[in-house]
N, C-alpha and C positions, 0 to 999 in steps of 0.2 A: 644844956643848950642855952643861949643867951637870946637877949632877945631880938634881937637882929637877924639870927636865923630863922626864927621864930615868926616873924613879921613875911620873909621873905617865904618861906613855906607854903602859909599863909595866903600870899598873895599868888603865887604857883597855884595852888590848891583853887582858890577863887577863878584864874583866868582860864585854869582847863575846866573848869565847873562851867561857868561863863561860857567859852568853845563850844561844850558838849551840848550845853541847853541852846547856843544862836544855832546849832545846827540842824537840832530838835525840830526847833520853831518852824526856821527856812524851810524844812522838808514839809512840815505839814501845813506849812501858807502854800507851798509849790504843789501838793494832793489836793487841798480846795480848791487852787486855782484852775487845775485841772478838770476836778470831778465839777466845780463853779460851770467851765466851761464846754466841758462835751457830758457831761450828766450821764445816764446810761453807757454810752459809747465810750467812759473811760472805764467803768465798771466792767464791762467785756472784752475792754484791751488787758485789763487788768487780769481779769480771769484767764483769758487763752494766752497772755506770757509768764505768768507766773508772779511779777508782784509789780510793785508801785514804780520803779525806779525803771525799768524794762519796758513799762505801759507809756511812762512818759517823755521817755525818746523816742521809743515808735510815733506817738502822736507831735510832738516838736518836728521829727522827718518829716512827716504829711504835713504838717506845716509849713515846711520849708520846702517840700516841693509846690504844694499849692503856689506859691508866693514866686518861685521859678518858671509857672506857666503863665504865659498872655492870656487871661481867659475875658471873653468880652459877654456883653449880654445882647440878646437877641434886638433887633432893629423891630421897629413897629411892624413891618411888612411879614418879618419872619415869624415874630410870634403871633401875629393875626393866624397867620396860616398855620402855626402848631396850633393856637384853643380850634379852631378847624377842625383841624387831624385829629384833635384829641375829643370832640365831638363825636365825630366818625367811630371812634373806636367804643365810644360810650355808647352808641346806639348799636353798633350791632354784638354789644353785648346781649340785648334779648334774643337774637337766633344762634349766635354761637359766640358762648362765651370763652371758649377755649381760644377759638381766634382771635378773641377780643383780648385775651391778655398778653399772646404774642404780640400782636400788636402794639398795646401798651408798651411793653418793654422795649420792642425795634424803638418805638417813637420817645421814651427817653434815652436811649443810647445814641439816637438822631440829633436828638437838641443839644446833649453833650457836645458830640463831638463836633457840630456846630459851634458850641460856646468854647474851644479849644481845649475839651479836655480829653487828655488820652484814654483810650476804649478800650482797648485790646483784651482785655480780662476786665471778669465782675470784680473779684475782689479789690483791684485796683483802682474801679468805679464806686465802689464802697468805701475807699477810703479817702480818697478825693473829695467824697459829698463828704464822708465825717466833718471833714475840715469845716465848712462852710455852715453845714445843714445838719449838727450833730442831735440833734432831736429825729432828725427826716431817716436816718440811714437805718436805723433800725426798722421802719419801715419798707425802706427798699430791701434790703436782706429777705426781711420776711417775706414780699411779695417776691421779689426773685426765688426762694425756694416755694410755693408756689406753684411759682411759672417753672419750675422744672417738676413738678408733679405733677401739671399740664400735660408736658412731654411726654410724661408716662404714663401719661389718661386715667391719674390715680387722684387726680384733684376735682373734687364736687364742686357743684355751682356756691356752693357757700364761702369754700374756699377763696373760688373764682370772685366772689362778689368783693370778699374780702380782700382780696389782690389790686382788684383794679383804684379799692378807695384808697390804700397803700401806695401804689405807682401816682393815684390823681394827687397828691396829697408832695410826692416827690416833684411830678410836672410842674405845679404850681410853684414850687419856687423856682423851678430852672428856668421860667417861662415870663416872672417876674423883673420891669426893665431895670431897678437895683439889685440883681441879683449878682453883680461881681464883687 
C-alpha cells in the first residue's frame, strides 16, 4: 500500500470517527437539554415510552402544540375572583374535604379552560402544563390520582390535605398574570 492510500484511509477512518462521536455529543447535549428542561417529567416520559429518542418527540409535540394554542393569562378581575374561589375551596376543606378537592380540581380545569387550553381529558391537561410547568405536573398527576380515590371514598384526609397543597401549588401558577 503506498502512501497516498494510506493517508486517504486515514482520513476515511478519522471523519467517520469524527461522525460517530459529533453524533454522540449531539444526542447527549439534546438528553440534557431535555432532562435541563422538564427535570422529572422527562424522566417519566422516558420511562413510560421506552427510551430517550421516543421521550423527546413526544415532548417537542407538546411543545408544538402548546405553541399552536392562543393561551392568554387571566385579567385582574378574573383572577381576583379565582384566589376567591380558591379561598372558598380552602376553607371548607375543614368540614369536607372530599368536597374540597372536587372542587379544587372543577376550579383548575375552570382557569384552564379559561386560559384557552383544551380540557377534555386529564391526560392531556397533564401534558399541556408539562410544557409550561414541568416541575408543577407531577404534582397535578399526583393530586388528580388522589381526587379519583376521593371518588372512591378510599382517600383519607391526609391524602386529601396532601392534594389540595398539590392542586394550590398548580392554581398558583395558572393564576399568575405572566403565566403565558
Amino acid at each position: 500500500m503506498d502512501s497516498y492510500t494510506t493517508i486517504i484511509i486515514v482520513v476515511a477512518v478519522m471523519v467517520i470517527l469524527g461522525s460517530v462521536l459529533g453524533l454522540i455529543f449531539y444526542r447527549r447535549k439534546r438528553t440534557d437539554r431535555f432532562q435541563g428542561q422538564y427535570g422529572t417529567e422527562y424522566e417519566e416520559t422516558v420511562k413510560s415510552l421506552g427510551d430517550n429518542r421516543k421521550a423527546q418527540t413526544e415532548l417537542e409535540k407538546r411543545q408544538k402544540h402548546i405553541k399552536s394554542l392562543n393561551l392568554r393569562s387571566l385579567t385582574t378581575e378574573e383572577r381576583e375572583r379565582y384566589l376567591k374561589d380558591w379561598a372558598l375551596v380552602q376553607s371548607k376543606f375543614v368540614d369536607d374535604p372530599g368536597q374540597a378537592i372536587m372542587d379544587a380540581d372543577r376550579l383548575i380545569i375552570e382557569v384552564m379552560r379559561l386560559r384557552d387550553y383544551p380540557i377534555s381529558d386529564f391526560d392531556e391537561r397533564a401534558a399541556d402544563i408539562s410544557v409550561q410547568y414541568p416541575t408543577l405536573v407531577s404534582d397535578y398527576r399526583a393530586a388528580r390520582e388522589i381526587s379519583v380515590k376521593n371518588m372512591d371514598s378510599t382517600a383519607d384526609t391526609e391524602e386529601l390535605r396532601i392534594a389540595t397543597i398539590q392542586y394550590r401549588s398548580v392554581f398558583d401558577e395558572l393564576v399568575k398574570p405572566t403565566a403565558v
